[in-house]
N, C-alpha and C positions, 0 to 999 in steps of 0.2 A: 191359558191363552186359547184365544178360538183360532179354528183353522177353516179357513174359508177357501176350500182348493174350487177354484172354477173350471172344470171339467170341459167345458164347450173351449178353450184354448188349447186340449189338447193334451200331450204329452206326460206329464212326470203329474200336472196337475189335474189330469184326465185319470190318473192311476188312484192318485191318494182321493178322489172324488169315491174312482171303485168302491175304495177299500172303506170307507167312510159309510158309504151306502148298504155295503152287505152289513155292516155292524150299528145300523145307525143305534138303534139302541140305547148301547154302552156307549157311543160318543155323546149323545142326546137323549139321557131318559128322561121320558114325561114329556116332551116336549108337544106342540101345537102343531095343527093340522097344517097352520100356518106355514111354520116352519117347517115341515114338510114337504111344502110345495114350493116353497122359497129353495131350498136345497138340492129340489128337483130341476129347478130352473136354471139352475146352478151349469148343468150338462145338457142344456139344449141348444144344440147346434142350429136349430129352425130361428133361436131368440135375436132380435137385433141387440146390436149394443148397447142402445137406451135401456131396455128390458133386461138387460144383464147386471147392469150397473144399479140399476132400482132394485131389484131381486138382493144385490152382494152388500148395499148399503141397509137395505131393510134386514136383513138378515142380521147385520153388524148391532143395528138398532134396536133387534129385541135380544142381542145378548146383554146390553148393557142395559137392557132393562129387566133381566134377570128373566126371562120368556126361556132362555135355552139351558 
């Protein structure tokens, strides 16, 4: 299962974003630059909503295209 915590809403989903980040790694090995910055975007508070939702759907999109 992927775990998509959106960090920019904050709280318990802003935690597991953390903890995701210091390890990304082993939740993501090999993965894209791509996806890197997709995961980033994940906890920008600067992002609007449209850029959130694009970021959390692309994201979704290269796991099921085996990217992640």
């Amino acid at each position: 299962n992927l775990i998509v915590p959106v960090g920019a809403t904050g709280y318990m989903a802003k935690q597991i974003w953390r903890e995701i980040n210091e390890n990304f790694e082993e939740y993501h090995p090999n993965c894209s630059e791509e996806v890197k910055r997709l995961f980033q975007n994940l906890n920008s508070d600067g992002a609007g909503v449209e850029e959130l939702v694009d970021s959390i759907f692309r994201f979704i999109d290269l796991f099921r295209g085996g990217y992640i």
